[in-house]
C-alpha positions as CSV (number, residue, x, y, z in Angstrom):
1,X,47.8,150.2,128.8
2,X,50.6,148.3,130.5
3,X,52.4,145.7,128.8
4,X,51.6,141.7,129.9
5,X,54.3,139.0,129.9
6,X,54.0,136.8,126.6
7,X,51.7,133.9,127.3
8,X,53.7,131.1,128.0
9,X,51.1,128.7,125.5
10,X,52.2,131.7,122.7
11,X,55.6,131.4,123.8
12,X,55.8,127.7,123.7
13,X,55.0,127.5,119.8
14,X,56.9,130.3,119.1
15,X,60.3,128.9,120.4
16,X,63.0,127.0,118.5
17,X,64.1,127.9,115.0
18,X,63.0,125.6,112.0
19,X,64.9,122.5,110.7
20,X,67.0,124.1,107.1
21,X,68.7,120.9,106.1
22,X,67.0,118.6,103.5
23,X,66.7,116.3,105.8
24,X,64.6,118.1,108.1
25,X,61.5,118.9,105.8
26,X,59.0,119.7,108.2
27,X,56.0,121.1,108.6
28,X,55.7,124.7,110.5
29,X,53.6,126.8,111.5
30,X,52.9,130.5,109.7
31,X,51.5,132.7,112.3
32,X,49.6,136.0,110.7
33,X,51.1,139.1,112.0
34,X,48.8,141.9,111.4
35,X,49.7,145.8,111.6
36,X,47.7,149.0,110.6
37,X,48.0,150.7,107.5
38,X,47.8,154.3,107.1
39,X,44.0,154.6,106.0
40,X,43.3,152.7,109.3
41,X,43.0,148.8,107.7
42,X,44.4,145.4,109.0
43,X,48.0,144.3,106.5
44,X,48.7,140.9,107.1
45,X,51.9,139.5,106.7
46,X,53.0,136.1,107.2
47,X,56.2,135.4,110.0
48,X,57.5,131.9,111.1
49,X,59.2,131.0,114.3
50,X,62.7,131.8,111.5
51,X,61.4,135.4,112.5
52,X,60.1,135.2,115.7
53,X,61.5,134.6,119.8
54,X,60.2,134.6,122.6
55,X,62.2,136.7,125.4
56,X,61.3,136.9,129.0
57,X,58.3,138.8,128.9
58,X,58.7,140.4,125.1
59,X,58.3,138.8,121.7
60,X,61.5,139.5,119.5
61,X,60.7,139.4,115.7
62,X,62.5,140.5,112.5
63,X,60.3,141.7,109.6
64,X,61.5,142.1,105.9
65,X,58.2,143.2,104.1
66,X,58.3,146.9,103.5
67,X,54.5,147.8,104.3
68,X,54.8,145.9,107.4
69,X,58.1,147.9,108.6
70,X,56.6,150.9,107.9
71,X,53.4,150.4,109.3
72,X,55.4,149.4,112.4
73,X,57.5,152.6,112.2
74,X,54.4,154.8,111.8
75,X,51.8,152.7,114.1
76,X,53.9,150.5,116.8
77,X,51.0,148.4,117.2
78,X,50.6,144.5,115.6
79,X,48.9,141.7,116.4
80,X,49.6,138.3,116.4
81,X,47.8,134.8,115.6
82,X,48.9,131.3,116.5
83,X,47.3,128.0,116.8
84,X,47.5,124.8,118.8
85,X,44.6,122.2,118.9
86,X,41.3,123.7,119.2
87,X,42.7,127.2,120.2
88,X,43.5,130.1,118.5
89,X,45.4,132.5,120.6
90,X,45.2,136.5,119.5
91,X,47.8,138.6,121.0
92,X,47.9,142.7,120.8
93,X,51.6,143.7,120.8
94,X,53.1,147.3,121.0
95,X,56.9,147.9,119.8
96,X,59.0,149.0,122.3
97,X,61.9,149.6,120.2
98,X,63.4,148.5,117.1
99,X,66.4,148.6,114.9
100,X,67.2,149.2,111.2
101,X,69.7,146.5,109.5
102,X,69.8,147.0,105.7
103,X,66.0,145.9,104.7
104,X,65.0,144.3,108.1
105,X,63.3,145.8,111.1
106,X,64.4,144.0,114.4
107,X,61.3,144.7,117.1
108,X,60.9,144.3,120.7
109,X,57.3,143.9,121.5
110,X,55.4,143.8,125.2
111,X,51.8,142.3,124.5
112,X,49.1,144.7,125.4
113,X,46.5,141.5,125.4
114,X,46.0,137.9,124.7
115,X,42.7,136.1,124.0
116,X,43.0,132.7,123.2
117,X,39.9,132.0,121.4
118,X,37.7,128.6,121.2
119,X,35.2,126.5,120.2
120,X,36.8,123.3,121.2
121,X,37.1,122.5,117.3
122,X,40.2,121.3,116.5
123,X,42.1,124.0,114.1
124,X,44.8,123.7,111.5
125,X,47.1,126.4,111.3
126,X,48.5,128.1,108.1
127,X,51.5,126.6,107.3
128,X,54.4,125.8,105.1
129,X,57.3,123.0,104.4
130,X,60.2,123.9,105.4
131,X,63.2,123.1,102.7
132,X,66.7,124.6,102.3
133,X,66.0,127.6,99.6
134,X,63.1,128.5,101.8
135,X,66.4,129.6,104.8
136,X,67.7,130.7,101.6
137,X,65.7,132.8,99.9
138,X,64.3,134.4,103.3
139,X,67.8,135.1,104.6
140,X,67.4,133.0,107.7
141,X,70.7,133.4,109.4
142,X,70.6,137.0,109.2
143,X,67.6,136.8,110.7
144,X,68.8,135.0,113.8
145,X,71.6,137.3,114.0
146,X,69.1,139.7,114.0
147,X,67.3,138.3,116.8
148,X,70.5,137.4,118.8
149,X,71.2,141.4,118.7
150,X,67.9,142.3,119.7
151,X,67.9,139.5,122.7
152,X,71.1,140.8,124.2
153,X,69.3,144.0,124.2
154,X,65.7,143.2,125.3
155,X,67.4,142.0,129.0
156,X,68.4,146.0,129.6
């Protein structure tokens, strides 16, 4: 398999970095990221754009939960779920690299496949409001550090 850019309609909804002031209570999107575990099943975790940026032709993301990391460690292979309209888009990824900071795993994916998926229903995606403790509690400024070191490095 060779890699594929990222969809640019993934991409898209992937991008920015949610509002963390109380004013900005918003909704967001919580895009399934699902990895293999090591009898062979599907572990879902849930990642929001917080932990997850588009660059150039790879998808950055940071992951805290421990099954995930090491499923990524032991697998490299994920997949990825996001939803806009009546569309569900499914993207294969394979890690490229990664790097270790404390109790985070910083990835650099390629995809290996997208199939946006639909029956021209319109979908609502999981989701959550965002609110201060949530940056809080999920660390989201070392995440973006996080993502700032592995951007500087996914352009080599």
């Amino acid at each position: 398999m060779t890699g594929l850019p990222l969809p640019d309609e993934v991409a898209d909804l992937l991008r920015g970095f949610p509002g963390v002031d109380a004013d900005a209570d918003a909704d967001e999107q919580a895009f399934p990221f699902v990895t293999v575990d090591e009898h062979g099943y599907p572990h879902s975790a849930l990642l929001s754009r917080s932990e997850l940026e588009p660059s150039g032709a790879v998808l950055l993301a940071v992951v805290a939960g421990a099954r995930t990391r090491a499923n990524l460690r032991r697998d490299g292979r994920a997949a990825l779920l996001a939803v806009h309209g009546t569309v569900c888009h499914h993207v294969k990824l394979r890690l490229l690299r990664s790097l270790d900071r404390d109790d985070l795993l910083g990835c650099v994916f390629e995809a290996v496949s997208h199939k946006p998926d639909s029956l021209g229903i319109p979908l609502r995606p999981l989701g959550f409001r965002t609110e201060p403790e949530i940056a809080e509690r999920e660390r989201w400024p070392r995440t973006a550090a996080i993502l700032a070191e592995l951007g500087g490095a996914a352009g080599r």
